[in-house]
MIDREN-125781 format. One record per residue: x, y, z of N, C-alpha, C in turn. Coordinates in steps of 0.2 Angstrom, whole numbers, plus 5000, padded with zeros to 4 digits. Atoms other than C-alpha are relative to their C-alpha. Example, Ala and Ser with C-alpha at 12.3 -4.5 7.8 and 13.67 -1.06 7.14 Angstrom:
BEGIN
500449945000506249785039500450065000 499649944999506849955036499650055003 
//
This chain:
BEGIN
499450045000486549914997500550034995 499549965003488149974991500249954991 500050035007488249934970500649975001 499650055001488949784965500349975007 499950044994489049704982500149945000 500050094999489549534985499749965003 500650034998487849434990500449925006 499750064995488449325006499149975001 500750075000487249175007499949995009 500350024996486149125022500050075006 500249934996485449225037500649995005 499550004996486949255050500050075005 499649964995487449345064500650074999 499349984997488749495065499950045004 499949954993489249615079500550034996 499449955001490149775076500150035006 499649984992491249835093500450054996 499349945000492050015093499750025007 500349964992492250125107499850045000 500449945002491150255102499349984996 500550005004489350255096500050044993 499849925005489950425088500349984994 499850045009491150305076499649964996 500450065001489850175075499450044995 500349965006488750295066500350034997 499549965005489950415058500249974994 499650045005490950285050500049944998 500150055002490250135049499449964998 500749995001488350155046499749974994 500050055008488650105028500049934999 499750095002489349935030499449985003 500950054999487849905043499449994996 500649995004486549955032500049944995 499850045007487349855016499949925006 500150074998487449695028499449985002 500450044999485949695035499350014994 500450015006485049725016500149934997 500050055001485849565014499749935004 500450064999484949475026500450005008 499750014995486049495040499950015006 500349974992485649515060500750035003 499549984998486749645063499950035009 500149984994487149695082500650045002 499549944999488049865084500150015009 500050014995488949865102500650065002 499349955000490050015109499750045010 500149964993490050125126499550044997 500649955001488450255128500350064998 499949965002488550415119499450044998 500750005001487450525112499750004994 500150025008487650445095499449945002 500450054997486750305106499249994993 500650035003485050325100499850024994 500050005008485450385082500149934996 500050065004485950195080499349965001 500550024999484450145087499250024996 500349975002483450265078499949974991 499949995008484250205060499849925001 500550085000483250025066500449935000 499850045000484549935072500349975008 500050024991484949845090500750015002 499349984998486349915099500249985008 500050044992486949845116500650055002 499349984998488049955126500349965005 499650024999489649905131500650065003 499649944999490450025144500849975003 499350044997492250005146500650085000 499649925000493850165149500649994995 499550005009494750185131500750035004 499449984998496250245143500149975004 499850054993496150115158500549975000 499350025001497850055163500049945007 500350034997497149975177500149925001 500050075003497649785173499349955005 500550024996496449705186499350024997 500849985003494849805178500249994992 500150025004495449785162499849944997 500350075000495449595164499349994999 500549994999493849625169499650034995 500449975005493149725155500249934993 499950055005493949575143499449945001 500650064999492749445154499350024997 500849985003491349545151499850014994 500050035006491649545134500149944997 500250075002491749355134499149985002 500750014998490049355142499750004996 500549975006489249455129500249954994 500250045006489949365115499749915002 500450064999489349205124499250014998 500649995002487549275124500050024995 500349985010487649355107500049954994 499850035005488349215098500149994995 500149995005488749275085500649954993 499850045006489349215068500550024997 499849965002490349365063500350055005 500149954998491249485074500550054997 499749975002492049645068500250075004 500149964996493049765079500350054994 499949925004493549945075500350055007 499749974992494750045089500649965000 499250014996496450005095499749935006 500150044995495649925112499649944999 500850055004494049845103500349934997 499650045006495149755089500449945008 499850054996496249685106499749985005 500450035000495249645115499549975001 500650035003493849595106500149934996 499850045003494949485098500349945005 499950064994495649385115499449995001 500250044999494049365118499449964995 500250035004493349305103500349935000 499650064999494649175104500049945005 500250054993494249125121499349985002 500950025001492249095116500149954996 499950055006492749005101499850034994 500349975005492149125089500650014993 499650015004492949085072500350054994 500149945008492649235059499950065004 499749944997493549385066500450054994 499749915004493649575056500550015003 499749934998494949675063500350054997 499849935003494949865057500650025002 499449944997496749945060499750064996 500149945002496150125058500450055003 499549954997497550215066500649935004 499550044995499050145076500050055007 500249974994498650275089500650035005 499449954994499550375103500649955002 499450024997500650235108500649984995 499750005006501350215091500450074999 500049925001501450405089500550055002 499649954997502350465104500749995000 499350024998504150485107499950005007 500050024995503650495125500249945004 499750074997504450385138499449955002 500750044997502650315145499849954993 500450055009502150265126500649954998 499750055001503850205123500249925005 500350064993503650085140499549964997 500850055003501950035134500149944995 499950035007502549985117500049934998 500150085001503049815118499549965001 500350034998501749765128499549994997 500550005004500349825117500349954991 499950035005501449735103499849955000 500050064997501349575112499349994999 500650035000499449595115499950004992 500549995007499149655094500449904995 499850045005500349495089499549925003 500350074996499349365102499250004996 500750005003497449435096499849994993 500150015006497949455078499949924996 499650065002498349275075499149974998 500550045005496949185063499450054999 500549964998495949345062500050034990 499849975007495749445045500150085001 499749944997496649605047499750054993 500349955007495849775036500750055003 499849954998497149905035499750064995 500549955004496450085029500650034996 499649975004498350125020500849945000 499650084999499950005016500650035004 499749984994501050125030500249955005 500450044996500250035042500049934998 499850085001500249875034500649964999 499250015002502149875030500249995007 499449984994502549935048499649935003 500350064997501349775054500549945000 499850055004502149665043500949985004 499349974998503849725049500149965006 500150044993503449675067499949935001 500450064999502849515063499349995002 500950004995501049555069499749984994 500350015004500449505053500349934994 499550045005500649365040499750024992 500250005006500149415020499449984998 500650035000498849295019499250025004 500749974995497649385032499950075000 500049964998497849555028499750024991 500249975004497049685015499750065002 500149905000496949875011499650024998 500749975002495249935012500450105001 499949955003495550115007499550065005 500749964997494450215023499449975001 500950024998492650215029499550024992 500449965004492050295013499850065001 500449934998491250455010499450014993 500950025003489250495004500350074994 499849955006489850594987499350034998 500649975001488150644986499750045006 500249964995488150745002500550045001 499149975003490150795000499850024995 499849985006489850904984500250055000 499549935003490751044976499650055001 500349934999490351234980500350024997 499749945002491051404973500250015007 499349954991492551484988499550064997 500449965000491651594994500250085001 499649944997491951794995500150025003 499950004993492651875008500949984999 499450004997494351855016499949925001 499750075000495251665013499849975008 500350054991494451525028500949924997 499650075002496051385030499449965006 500350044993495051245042500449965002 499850054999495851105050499349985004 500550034998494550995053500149935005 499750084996495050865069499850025007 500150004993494850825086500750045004 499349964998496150955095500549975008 499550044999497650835097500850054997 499550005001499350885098500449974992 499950055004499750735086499750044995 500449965007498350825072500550074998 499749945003499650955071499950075000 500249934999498751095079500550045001 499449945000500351165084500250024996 499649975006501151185070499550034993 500649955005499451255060499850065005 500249944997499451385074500750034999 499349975002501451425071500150034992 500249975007501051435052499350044999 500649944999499451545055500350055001 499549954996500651665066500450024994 499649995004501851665051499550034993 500149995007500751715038499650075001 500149934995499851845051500350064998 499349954998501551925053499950044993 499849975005501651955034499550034998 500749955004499852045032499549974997 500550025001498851915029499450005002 500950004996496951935033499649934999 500550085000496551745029500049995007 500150044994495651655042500049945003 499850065001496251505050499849985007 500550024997495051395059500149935002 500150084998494951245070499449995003 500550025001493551145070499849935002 499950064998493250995081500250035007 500150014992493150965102500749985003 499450024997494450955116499949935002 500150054995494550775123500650005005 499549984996495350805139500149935002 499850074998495550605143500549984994 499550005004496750605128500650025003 499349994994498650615135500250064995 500049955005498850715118499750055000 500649955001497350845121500450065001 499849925001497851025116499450025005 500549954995497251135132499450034999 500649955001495651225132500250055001 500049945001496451355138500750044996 499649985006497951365124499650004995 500449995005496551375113499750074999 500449954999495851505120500550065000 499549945000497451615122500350024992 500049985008497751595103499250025000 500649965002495951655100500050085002 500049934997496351815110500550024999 499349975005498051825101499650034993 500249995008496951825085500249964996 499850025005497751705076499749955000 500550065005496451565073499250025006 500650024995494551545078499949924998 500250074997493951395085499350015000 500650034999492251335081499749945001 500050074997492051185091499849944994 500150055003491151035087499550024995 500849965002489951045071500149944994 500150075002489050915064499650014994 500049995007488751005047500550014998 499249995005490350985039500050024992 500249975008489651035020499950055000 500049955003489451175025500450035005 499349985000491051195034500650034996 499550025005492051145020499750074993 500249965005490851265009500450095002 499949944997491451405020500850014998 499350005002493351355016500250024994 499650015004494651395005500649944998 499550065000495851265008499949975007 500150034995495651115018500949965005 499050064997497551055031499849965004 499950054997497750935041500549965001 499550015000499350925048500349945003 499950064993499250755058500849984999 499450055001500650655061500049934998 500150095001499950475056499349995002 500750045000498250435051500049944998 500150075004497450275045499650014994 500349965006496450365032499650055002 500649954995495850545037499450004996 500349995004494150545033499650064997 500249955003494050715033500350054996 499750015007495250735019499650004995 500250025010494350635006499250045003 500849955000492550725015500350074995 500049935003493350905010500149974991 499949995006494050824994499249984994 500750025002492150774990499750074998 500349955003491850954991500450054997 499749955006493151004978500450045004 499749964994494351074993500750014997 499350024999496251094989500249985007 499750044992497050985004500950004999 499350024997498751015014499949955005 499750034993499450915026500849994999 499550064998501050825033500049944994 499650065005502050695021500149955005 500250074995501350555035499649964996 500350065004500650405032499250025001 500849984999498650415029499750054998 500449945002498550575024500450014993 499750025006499650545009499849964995 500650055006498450425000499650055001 500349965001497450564999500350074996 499549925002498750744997500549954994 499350025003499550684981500350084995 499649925002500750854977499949984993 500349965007500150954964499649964998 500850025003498450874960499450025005 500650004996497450864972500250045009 499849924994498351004987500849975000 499350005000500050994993500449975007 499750024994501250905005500650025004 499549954994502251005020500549965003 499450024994504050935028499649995008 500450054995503450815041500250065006 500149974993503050935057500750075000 499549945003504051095048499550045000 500549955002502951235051499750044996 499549965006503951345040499749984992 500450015007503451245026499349995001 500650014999501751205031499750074998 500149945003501751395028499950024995 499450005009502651405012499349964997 500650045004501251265006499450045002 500549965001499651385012499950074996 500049955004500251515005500150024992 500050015006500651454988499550004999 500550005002499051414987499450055003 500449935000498051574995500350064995 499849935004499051684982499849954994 500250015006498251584967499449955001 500949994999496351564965499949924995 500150055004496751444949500249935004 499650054997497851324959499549975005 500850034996496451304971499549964998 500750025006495051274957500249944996 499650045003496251164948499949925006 499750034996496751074962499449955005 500450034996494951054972499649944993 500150065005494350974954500349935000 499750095000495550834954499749965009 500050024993495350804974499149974999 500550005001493350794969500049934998 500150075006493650664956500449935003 499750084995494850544967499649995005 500450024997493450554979499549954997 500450025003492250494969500349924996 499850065001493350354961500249955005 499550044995494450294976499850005007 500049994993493450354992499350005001 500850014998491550314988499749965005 500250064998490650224999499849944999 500250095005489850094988500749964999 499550044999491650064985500449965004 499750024994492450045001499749965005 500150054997490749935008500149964996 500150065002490849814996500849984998 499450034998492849804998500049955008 500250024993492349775015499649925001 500550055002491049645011500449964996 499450035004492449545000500349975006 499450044992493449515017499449945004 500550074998491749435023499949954996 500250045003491249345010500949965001 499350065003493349255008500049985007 500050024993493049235028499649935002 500550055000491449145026500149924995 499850055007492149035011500549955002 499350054999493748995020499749955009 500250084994492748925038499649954997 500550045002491448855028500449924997 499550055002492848725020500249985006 
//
């Protein structure tokens, strides 16, 4: 149980709905653990993957829920909405809490339309329709507005940064009274710990799913430019293609920079401590996270962190402490910011210390379940009246 938790009364029900088992472990594992230490029948629900039976392994009931995170379909989506009233009819639960862009609306219409009264919703990104300037995403926009202003309505809203909760608030999708800034998923400071940079020729990593939006472009244009001048640092992407993503950087532009030379690509890997142990500086150029939480993992392990001066990744990169901030989708300086920091070792050591120490104050888990746990318990206080 995460220290100093707020002790919610009686046995109850919750359901936690993402569209990934992979998120439903990764990032949420802590909150489950912490809830059902308190007594609680928790029921983890998401489409099959092959995090699948790691949730079921860590002894907890998981019901899959297939549905297509990019079906445009109206006719099947309806459909995947009933079928989501179905379930929560059988599940009954007391508690539900989504997590996803589509899970959150969704999950949220049909909560409403069961009668279920104690509703989470995690904003943890605003996602590709937010993001693009594309015409298709700005087409969508409204309409995705329409459904986040109809779901949100008596719900209690988690945002992971106040970007995001301003540009909400902006909209009207939100009223004050139902909203709160949990600060990320947390990260386990006990498994994120500091190393010594190791010898050898400088590792940059970008640690992300390879999205156009993550900034891979412009961390391959600033690779290129730092090449050119003779640099022998190595600059490395780390994390999978998802070709059902309308953003997914090609596989085979991936592979034509690897045969350029200028970055290696070591896919997916699911030891990042000793990714990050391999690093000299950790970037992350997105263009609008919700909190990366591969940020505060590097800064867990004492990392200097660049990124983009975007939302989500600037509660974390605060210039000159903890790494440095690069002109929003400027390559040029994206450069200028790596290379400050590959030509000074102190800047680095200086730098990954404080990043270490904001982890641990502002981005532990214990922290960030039992902020979480707070949302329940004022939820549970305020039906119970």
């Amino acid at each position: 149980m995460a220290a100093g938790a707020v002790i919610l009364k009686g046995t109850v029900k919750t359901l936690l709905f993402a569209n990934t088992a992979w998120y439903l472990y990764n990032f949420r594992l802590p909150l489950a653990e912490s809830l059902r230490a308190q007594g609680y029948d928790v029921v983890l629900v998401s489409p099959r993957d092959e995090f699948s039976v790691k949730l079921t392994e860590a002894g907890f009931r998981w019901v899959e829920f297939p549905f297509s995170r990019k079906g445009q379909n109206p006719f099947r989506e309806l459909g995947t909405i009933s079928r989501l009233m179905r379930l929560y009819r059988d599940e009954q639960p007391d508690f539900v809490h989504h997590f996803t862009i589509k899970c959150v609306l969704y999950g949220s219409l049909a909560a409403r339309l069961t009668g279920i009264r104690r509703v989470i919703n995690s904003i943890t990104g605003l996602g590709y329709v937010f993001i693009s300037t594309k015409l298709t995403a700005r087409l969508v926009r409204p309409f995705i507005l329409f459904l986040y202003r109809l779901a949100l309505q008596s719900t209690q809203v988690i945002f992971q940064n106040g970007d995001d909760l301003h540009q909400f608030e902006q909209l009207t999708l939100t009223k004050p009274e139902q909203v709160r800034v949990v600060r990320g998923s947390g990260v386990d400071i006990t498994k994120f710990t500091p190393s010594p940079e190791p010898a050898g020729p400088q590792v940059v990593v970008l640690p992300a799913r390879l999205l156009w939006d993550k900034g891979v472009g412009e961390f391959v244009q600033a690779a290129r430019i730092l090449k050119a001048e003779g640099s022998d640092t190595r600059f490395v992407l780390v994390g999978d293609i998802y070709a059902d993503n309308p953003a997914s950087v090609p596989e085979s532009a991936v592979q034509e920079w690897q045969k350029e030379g200028v970055i290696e690509w070591w896919g997916w890997r699911g030891d990042m401590p000793a990714v990050f142990s391999q690093a000299s500086i950790v970037c992350l150029p997105s263009y609008r996270e919700g909190l990366p939480k591969t940020l505060i993992e590097a800064a867990g392990c004492a990392r200097p962190l660049v990124a983009f001066d975007a939302p989500g990744c600037r509660e974390v990169v605060i210039p000159g402490e903890t790494g440095l901030l690069a002109k929003f989708k400027d390559a040029e300086d994206l450069a200028a910011c790596l290379r400050r920091l590959l030509n000074d070792s102190n800047e680095r050591r200086r730098m990954g210390a404080i990043a270490r120490q904001l982890a641990e104050t502002e981005f532990s888990t214990d922290r960030i379940v039992r902020e979480t746990l707070e949302v329940y318990s004022k939820l549970q206080g305020e039906k119970s009246r």
